[in-house]
TIVO-2410 file (N, C-alpha, C; in nm, 3 decimals):
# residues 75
REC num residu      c1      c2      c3 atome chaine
REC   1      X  16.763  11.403  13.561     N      A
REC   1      X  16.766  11.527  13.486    CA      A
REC   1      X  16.722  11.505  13.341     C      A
REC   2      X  16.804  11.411  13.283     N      A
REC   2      X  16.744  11.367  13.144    CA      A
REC   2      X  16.569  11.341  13.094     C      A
REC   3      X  16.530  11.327  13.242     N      A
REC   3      X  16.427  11.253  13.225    CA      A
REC   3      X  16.311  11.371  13.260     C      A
REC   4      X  16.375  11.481  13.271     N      A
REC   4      X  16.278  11.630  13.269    CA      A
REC   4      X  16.298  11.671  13.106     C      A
REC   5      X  16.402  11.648  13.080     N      A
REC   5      X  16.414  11.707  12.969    CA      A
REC   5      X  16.346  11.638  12.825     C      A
REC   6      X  16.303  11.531  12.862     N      A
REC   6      X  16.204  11.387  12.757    CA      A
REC   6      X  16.093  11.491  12.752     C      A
REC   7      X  16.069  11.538  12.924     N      A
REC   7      X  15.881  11.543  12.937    CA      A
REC   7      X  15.869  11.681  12.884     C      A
REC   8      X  15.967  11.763  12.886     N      A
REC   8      X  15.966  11.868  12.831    CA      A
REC   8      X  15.930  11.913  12.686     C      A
REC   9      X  16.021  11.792  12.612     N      A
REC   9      X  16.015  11.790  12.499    CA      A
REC   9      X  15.870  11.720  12.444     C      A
REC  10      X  15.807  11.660  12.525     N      A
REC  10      X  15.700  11.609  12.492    CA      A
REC  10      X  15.589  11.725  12.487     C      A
REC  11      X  15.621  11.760  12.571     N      A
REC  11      X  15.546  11.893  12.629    CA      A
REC  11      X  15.505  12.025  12.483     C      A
REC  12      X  15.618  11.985  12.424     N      A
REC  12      X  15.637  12.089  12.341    CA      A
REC  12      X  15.576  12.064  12.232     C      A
REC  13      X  15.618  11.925  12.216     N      A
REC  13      X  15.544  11.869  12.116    CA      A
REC  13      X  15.394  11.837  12.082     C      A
REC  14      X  15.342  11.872  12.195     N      A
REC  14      X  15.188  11.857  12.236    CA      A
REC  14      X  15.138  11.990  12.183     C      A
REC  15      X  15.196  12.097  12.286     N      A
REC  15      X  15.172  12.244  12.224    CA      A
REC  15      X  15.168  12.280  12.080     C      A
REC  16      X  15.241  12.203  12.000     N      A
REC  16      X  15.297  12.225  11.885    CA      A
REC  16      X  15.173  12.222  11.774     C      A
REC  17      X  15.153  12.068  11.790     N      A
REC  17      X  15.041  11.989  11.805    CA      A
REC  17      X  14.900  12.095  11.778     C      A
REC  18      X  14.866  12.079  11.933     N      A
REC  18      X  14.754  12.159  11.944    CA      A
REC  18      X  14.743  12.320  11.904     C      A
REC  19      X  14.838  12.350  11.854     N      A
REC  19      X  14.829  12.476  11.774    CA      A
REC  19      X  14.826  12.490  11.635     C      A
REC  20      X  14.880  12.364  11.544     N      A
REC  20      X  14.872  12.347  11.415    CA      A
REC  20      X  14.714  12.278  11.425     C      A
REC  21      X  14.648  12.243  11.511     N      A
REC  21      X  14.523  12.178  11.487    CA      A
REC  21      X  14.427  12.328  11.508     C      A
REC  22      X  14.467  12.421  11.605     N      A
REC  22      X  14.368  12.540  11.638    CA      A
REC  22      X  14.356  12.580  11.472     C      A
REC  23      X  14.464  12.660  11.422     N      A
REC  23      X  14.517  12.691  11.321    CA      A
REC  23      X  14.444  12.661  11.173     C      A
REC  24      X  14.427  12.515  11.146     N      A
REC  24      X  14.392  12.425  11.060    CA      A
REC  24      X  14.202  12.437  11.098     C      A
REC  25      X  14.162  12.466  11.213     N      A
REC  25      X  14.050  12.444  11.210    CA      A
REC  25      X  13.996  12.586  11.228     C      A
REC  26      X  14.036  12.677  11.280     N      A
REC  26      X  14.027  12.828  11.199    CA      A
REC  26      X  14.038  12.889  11.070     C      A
REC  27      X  14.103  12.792  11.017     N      A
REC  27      X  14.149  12.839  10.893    CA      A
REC  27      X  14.061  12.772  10.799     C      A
REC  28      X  13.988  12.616  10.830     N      A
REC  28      X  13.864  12.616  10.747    CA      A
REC  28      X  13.747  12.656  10.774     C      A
REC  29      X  13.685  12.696  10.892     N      A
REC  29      X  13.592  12.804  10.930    CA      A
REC  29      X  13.621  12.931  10.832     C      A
REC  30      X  13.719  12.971  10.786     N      A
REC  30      X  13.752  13.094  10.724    CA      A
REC  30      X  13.687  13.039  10.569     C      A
REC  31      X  13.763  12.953  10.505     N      A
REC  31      X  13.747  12.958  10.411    CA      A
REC  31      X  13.546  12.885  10.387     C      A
REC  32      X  13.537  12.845  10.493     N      A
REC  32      X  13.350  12.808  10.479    CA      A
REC  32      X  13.306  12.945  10.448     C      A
REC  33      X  13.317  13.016  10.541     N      A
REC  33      X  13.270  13.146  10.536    CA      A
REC  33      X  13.259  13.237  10.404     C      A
REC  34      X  13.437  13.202  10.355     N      A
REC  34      X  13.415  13.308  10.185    CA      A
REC  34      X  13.386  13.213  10.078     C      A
REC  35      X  13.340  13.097  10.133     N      A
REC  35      X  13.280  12.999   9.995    CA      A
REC  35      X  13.390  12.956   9.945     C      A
REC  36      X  13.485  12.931  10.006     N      A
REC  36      X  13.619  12.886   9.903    CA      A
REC  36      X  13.635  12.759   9.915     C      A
REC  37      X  13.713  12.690   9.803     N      A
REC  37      X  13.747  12.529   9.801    CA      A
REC  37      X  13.787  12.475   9.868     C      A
REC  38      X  13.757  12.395   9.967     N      A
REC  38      X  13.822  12.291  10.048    CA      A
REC  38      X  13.882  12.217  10.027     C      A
REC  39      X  14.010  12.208   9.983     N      A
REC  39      X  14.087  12.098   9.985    CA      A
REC  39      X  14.213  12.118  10.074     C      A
REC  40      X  14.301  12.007  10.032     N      A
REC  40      X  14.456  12.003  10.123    CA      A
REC  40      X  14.534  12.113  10.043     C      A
REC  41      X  14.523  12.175   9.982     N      A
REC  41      X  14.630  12.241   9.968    CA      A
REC  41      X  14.552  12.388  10.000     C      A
REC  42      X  14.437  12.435  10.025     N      A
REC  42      X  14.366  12.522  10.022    CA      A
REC  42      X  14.412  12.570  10.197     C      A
REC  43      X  14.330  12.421  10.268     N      A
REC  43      X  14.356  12.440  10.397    CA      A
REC  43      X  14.500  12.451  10.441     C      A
REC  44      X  14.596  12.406  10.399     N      A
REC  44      X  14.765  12.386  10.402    CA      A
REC  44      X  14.772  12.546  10.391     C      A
REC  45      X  14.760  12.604  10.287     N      A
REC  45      X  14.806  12.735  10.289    CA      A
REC  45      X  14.745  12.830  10.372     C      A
REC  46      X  14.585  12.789  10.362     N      A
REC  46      X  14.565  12.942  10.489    CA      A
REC  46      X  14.600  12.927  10.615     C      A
REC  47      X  14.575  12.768  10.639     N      A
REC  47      X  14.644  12.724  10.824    CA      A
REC  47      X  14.816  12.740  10.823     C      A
REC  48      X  14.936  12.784  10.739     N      A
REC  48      X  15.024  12.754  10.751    CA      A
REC  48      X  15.062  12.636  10.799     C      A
REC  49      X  15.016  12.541  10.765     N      A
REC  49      X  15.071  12.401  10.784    CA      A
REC  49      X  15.125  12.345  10.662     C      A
REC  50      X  15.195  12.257  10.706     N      A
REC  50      X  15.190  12.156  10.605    CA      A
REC  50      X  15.109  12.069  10.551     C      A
REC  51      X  15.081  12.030  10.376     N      A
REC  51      X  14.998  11.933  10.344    CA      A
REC  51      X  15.016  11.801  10.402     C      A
REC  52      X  15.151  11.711  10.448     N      A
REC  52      X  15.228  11.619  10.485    CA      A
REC  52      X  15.103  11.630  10.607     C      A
REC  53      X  15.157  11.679  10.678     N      A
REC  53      X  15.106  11.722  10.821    CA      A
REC  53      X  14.939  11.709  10.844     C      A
REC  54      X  14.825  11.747  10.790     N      A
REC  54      X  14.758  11.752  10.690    CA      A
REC  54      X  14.694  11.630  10.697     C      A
REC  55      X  14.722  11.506  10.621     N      A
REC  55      X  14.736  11.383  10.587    CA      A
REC  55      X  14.792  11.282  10.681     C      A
REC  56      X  14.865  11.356  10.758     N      A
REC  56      X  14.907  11.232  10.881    CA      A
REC  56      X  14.814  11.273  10.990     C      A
REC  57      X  14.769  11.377  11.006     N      A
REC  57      X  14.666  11.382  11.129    CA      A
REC  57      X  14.527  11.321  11.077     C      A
REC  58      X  14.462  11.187  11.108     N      A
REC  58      X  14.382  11.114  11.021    CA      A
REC  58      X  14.260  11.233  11.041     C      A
REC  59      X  14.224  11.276  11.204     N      A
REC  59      X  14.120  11.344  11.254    CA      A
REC  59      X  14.072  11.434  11.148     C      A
REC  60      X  14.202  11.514  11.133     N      A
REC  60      X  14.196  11.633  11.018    CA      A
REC  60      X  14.185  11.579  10.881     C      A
REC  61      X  14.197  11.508  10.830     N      A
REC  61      X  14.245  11.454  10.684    CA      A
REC  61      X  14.050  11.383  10.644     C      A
REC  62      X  14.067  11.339  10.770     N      A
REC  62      X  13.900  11.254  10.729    CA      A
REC  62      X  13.796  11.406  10.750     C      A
REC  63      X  13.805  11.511  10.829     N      A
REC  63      X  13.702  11.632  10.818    CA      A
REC  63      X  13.730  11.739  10.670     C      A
REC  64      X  13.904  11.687  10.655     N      A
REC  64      X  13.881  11.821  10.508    CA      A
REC  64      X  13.822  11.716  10.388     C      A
REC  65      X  13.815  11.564  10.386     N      A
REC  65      X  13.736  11.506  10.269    CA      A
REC  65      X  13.591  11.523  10.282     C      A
REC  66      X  13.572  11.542  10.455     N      A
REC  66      X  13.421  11.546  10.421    CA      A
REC  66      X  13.325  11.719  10.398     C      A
REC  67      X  13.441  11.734  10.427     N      A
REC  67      X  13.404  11.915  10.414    CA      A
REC  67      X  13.423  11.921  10.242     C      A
REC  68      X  13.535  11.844  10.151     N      A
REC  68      X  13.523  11.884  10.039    CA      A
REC  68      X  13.421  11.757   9.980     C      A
REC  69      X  13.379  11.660   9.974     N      A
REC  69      X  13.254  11.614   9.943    CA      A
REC  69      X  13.165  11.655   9.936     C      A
REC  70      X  13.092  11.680  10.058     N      A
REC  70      X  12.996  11.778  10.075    CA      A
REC  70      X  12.960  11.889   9.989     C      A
REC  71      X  13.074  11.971   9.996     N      A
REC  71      X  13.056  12.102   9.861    CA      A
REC  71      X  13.062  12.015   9.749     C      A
REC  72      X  13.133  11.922   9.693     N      A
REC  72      X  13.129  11.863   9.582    CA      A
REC  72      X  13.001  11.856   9.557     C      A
REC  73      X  12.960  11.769   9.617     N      A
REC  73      X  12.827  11.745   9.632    CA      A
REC  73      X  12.695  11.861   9.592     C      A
REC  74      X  12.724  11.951   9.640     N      A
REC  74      X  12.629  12.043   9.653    CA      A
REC  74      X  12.602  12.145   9.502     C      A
REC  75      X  12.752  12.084   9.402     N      A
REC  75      X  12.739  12.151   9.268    CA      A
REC  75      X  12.682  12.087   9.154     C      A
***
């Protein structure tokens, strides 16, 4: 029984997961769109995530430096 209730929780945690990542990557499509600043606290607030959060997902952390380089770049 315990051992439904692990996979469950894993389960959840996956969902969790993959919805702060939908979220985070909608939410900088948004801000590409109105020309706005890319950074962690930019993306943190329109994705409702956390910056923490943010920074520990490397996937995400290495696309919002190169998304804000890039514009750096481009001024």
């Amino acid at each position: 029984m315990a051992h439904k209730k692990y996979f469950w929780l894993k389960v959840q945690r996956w969902e969790k997961k993959e919805e702060a990542l939908k979220k985070t990557n909608e939410a900088t499509k948004r801000l590409i769109k109105k020309k706005e600043v890319i950074n962690f606290n930019t993306v943190a607030e329109e994705a409702g995530v956390s910056k923490a959060w943010l920074y520990k997902e490397s996937d995400v952390a290495e696309r919002i430096k190169r998304i804000r380089d890039q514009s750096s770049d481009k001024k």
